[in-house]
C-alpha positions as a printed NumPy array, in Angstrom:
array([[ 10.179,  -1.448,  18.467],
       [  9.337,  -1.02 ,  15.024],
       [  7.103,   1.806,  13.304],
       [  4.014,   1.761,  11.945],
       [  3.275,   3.367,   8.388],
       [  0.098,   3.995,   6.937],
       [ -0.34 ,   5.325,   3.153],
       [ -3.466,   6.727,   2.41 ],
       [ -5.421,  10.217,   2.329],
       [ -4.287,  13.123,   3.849],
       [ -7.136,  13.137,   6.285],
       [ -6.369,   9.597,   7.959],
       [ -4.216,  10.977,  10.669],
       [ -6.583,  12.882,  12.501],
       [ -7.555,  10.513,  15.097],
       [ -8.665,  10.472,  18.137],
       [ -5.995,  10.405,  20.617],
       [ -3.247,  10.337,  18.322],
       [ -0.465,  13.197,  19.048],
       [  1.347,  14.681,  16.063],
       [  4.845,  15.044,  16.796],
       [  6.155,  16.674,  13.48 ],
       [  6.157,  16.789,   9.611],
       [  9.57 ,  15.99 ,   7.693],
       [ 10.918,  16.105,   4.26 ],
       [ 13.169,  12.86 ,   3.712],
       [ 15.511,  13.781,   0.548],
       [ 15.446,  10.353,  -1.181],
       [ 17.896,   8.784,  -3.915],
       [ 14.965,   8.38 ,  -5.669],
       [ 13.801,  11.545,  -5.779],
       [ 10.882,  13.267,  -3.699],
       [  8.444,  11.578,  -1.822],
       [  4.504,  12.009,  -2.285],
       [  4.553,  14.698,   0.676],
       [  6.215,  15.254,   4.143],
       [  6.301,  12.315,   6.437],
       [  3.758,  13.023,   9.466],
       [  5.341,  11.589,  13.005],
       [  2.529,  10.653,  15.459],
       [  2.156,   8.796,  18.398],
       [ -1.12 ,   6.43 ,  19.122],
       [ -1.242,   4.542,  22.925],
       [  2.871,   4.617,  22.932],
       [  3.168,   3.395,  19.593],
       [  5.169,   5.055,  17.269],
       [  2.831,   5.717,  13.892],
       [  4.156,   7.459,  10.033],
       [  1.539,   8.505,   7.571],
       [  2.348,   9.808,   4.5  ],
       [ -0.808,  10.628,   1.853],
       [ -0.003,   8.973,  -1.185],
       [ -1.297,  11.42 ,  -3.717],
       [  0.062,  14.13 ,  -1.345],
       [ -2.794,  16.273,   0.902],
       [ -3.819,  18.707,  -2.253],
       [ -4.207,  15.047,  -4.074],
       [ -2.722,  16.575,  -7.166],
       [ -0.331,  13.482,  -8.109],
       [ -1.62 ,  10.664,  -9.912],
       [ -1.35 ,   7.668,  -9.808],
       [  0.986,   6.588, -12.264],
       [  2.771,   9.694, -11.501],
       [  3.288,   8.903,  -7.445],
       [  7.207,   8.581,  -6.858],
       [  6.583,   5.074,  -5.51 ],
       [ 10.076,   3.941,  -5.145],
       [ 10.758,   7.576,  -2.498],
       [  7.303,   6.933,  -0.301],
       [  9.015,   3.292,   0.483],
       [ 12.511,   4.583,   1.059],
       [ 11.396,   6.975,   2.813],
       [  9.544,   4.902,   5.142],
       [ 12.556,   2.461,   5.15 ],
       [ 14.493,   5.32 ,   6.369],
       [ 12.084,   5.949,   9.275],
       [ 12.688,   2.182,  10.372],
       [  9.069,   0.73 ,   9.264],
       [  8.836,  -2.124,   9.742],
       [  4.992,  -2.291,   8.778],
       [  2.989,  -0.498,   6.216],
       [ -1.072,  -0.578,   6.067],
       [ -2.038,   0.678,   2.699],
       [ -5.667,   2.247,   3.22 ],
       [ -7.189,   2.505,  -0.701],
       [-10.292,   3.142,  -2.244],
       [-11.217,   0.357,  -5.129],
       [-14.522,  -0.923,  -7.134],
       [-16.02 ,  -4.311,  -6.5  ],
       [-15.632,  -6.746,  -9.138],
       [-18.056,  -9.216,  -7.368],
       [-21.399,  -8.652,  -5.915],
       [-20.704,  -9.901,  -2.221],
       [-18.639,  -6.835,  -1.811],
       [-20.79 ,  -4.081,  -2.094],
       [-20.153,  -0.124,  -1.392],
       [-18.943,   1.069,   1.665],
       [-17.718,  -2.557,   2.368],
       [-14.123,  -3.469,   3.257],
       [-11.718,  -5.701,   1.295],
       [ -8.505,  -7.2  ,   2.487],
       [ -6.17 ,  -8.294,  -1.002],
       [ -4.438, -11.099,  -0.263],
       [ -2.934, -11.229,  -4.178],
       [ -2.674,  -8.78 ,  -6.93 ],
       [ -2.831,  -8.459, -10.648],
       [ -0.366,  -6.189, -12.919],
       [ -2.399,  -4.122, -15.487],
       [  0.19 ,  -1.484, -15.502],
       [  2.089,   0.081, -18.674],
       [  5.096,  -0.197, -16.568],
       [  5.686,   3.716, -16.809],
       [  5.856,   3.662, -12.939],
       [  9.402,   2.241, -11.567],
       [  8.643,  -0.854,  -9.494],
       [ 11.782,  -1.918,  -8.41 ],
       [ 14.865,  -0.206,  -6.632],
       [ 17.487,  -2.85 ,  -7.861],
       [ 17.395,  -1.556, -11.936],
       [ 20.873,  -0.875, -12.596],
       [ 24.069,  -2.285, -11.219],
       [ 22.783,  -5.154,  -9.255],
       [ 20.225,  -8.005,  -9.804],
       [ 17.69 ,  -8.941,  -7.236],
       [ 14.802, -11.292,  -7.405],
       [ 12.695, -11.384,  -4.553],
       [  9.991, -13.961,  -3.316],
       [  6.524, -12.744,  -4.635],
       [  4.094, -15.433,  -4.614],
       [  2.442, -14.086,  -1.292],
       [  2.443, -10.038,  -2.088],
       [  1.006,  -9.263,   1.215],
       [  2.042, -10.417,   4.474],
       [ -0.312, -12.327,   5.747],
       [  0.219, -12.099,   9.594],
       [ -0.429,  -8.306,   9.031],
       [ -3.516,  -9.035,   6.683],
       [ -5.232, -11.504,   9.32 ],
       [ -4.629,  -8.505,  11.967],
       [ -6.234,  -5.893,   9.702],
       [ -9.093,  -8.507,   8.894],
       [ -9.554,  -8.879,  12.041],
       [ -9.305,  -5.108,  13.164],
       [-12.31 ,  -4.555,  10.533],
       [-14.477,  -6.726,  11.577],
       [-14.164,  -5.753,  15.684],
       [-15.436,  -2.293,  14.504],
       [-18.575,  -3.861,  12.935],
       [-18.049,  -3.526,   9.502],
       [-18.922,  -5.554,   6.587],
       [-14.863,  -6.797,   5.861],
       [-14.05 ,  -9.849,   3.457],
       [-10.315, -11.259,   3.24 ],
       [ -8.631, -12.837,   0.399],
       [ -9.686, -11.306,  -2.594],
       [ -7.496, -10.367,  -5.494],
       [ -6.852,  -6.702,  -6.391],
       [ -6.782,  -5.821,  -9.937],
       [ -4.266,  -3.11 , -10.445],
       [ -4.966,  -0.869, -13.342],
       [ -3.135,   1.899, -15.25 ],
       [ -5.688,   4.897, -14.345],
       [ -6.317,   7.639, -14.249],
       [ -9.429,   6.836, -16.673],
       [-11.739,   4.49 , -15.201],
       [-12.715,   1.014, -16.926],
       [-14.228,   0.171, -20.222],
       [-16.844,  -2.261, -19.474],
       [-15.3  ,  -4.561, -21.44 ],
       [-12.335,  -4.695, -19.389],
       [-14.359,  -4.717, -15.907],
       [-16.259,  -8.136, -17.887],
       [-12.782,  -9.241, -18.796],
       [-11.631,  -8.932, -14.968],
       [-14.593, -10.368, -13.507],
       [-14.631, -13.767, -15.924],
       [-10.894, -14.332, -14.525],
       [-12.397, -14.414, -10.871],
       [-10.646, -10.947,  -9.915],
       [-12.742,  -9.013,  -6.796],
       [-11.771,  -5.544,  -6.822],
       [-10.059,  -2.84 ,  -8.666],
       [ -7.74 ,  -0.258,  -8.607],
       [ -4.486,   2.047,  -9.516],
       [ -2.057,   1.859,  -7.017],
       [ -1.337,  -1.031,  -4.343],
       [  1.053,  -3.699,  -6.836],
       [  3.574,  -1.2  ,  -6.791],
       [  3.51 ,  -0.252,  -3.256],
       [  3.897,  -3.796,  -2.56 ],
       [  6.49 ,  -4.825,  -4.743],
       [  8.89 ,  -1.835,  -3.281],
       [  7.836,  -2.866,   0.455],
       [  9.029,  -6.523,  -0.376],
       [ 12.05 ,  -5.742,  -1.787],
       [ 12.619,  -2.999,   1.578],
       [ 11.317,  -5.828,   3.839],
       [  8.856,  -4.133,   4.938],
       [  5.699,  -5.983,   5.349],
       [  2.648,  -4.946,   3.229],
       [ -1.253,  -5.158,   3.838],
       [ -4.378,  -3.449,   1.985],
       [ -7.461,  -2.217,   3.326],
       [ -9.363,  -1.257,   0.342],
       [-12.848,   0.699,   1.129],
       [-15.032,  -0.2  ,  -1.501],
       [-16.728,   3.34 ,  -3.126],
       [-18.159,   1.528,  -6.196],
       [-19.302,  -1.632,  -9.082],
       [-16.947,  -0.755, -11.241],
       [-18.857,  -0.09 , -14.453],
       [-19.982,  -4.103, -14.538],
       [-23.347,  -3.598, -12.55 ],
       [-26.683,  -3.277, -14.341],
       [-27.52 ,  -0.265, -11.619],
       [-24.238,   1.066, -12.161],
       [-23.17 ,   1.173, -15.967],
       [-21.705,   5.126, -14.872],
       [-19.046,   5.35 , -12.72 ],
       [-18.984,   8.612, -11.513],
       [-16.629,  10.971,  -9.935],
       [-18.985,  12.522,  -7.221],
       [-20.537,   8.88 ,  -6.882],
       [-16.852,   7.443,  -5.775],
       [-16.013,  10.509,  -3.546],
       [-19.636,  10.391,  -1.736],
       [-19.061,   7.092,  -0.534],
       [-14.789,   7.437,   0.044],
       [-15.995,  10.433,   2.384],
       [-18.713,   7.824,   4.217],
       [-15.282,   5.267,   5.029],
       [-12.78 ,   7.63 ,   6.447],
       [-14.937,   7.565,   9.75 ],
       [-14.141,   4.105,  10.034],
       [-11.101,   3.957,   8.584],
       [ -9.893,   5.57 ,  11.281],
       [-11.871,   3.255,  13.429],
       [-10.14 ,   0.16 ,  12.063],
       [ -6.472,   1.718,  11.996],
       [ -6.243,   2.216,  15.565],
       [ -7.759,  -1.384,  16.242],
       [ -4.694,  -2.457,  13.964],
       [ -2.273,  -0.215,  15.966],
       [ -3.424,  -1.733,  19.488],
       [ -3.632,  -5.172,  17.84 ],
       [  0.097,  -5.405,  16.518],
       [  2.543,  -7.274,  17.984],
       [  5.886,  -5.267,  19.124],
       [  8.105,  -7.872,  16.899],
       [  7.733,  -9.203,  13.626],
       [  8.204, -13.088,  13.101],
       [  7.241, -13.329,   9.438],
       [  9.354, -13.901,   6.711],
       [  9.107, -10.248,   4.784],
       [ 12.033,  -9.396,   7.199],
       [ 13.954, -11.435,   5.563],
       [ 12.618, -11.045,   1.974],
       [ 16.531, -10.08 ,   0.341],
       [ 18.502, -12.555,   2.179],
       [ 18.585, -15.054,  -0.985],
       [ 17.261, -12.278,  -3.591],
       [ 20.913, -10.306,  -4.618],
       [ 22.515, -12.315,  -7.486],
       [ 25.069,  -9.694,  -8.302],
       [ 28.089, -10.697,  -6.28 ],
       [ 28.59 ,  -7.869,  -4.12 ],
       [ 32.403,  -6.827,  -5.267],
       [ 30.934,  -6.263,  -8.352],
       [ 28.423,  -3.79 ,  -7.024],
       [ 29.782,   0.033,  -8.081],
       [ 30.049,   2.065,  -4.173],
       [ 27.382,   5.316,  -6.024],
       [ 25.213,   1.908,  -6.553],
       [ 25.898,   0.43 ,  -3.075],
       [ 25.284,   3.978,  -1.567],
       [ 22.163,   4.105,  -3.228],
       [ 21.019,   1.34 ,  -1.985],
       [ 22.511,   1.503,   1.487],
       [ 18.842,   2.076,   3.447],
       [ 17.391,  -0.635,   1.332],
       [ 20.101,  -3.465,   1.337],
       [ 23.062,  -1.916,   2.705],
       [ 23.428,  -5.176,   5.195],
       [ 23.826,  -7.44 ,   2.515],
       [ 25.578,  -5.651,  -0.305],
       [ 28.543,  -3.671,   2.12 ]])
């Protein structure tokens, strides 16, 4: 049986009736991870959270070590990650304190952060047109909307450099191309899970308009963390719906997501490369 991961805030594990087994440090090739890996245990299922900006939340977000959270959870055998993310609306219909499950993303990055674990010695190109897997996104939809609150599925997440919020001229910019919500982190995440075949969904807890809305020209700090605090509650509400709602086997096609990707024939690979690798693609390069 496959684990569960969940990225998010340090906070998200403490639910009710989950059993912490331990806390590891997972030395990556990559370097180090956001924080320790928390091992927990929800209605027999095994569950890894990991806060992404780790529990002080003094990384960044173009700072996170991306590429070491998803080895990392590779190395725990994830099969699944639920990314739990706070974002600004880009459209009125999704107001604060609302729920909003991505189905595709955007790339406003500078590129600083690494988004891919096959940059030197071997060429892969992986299947991205879907980012998210959408048997998983369905589940968390549906896990959202069981617990009663206001969830919408298949907008598009605008990912932005950070940490500065939005000119209004760029929120404008976003909203003419149709985008519905905003924020620094997910692409990445979901790039890396891809290329690990681990499948990827959002659930993005709206805290704010962006800096579009004519009652909301100031996005402010205390404004965003006033209504993130009002969404862990149910955050944790709709993560253990998702746990209990998950099916014990995967059938999707993220599984498979490198089987075509390597173009670098393999006895051209150099063995530090290959051992690199080896937790990521070691059953197709050797």
């Amino acid at each position: 049986m496959e684990i569960i991961g969940i990225i998010g805030g340090s906070g998200l594990y403490n639910l009710d009736g989950i059993k912490i087994k331990k806390e590891i440090a997972i030395a990556t090739p990559f370097g180090k991870p956001s924080d320790k890996f928390i091992i927990a245990e929800f209605e027999g299922r095994e569950v890894v959270f990991l806060p992404r900006h780790d529990k002080r939340h003094s990384i960044n977000p173009t700072e996170i070590n991306y590429r070491a959270n998803i080895y990392g959870m590779k190395k725990l055998d994830v099969g699944r990650i639920i990314s739990v993310t706070a974002c600004g609306s880009l459209k009125g219909e999704y107001k604060p304190l609302d729920f909003v499950i991505p189905t595709q993303f955007i790339d406003r990055t500078n590129q600083a952060r690494k988004q891919t674990f096959f940059d030197k010695g071997v060429v892969a190109h992986i299947s991205f047109a879907h980012p998210v897997c959408e048997d998983l996104a369905k589940i968390v939809y549906v896990s959202a909307e069981k617990k009663g609150v206001t969830a919408h599925y298949g907008a598009t997440y605008v990912n932005m450099e950070g940490p500065q919020f939005s000119t209004l001229a760029e929120s404008n910019l976003y909203r003419s191309w149709g985008m519905g919500i905003i924020g620094m982190t997910n692409m990445t995440e979901a790039r890396l899970a891809r290329e690990a075949e681990i499948c990827y969904s959002t659930l993005a807890a709206v805290t704010d308009y962006d800096c579009w809305h004519e009652a909301e020209e100031t996005v402010t700090v205390e404004m965003i963390i006033a209504n993130l605090c009002k969404n862990v509650e149910n955050s944790k509400e709709i993560i253990k719906e998702i746990i209990r709602k998950l099916p014990k086997e995967r059938t999707c096609g993220c599984k498979d997501a490198l089987k075509y990707a390597i173009i670098t024939n393999k006895k051209f690979i150099p063995k530090e490369i290959k051992a690199k690798l080896k937790v990521i693609a070691g059953k197709y390069i050797g």
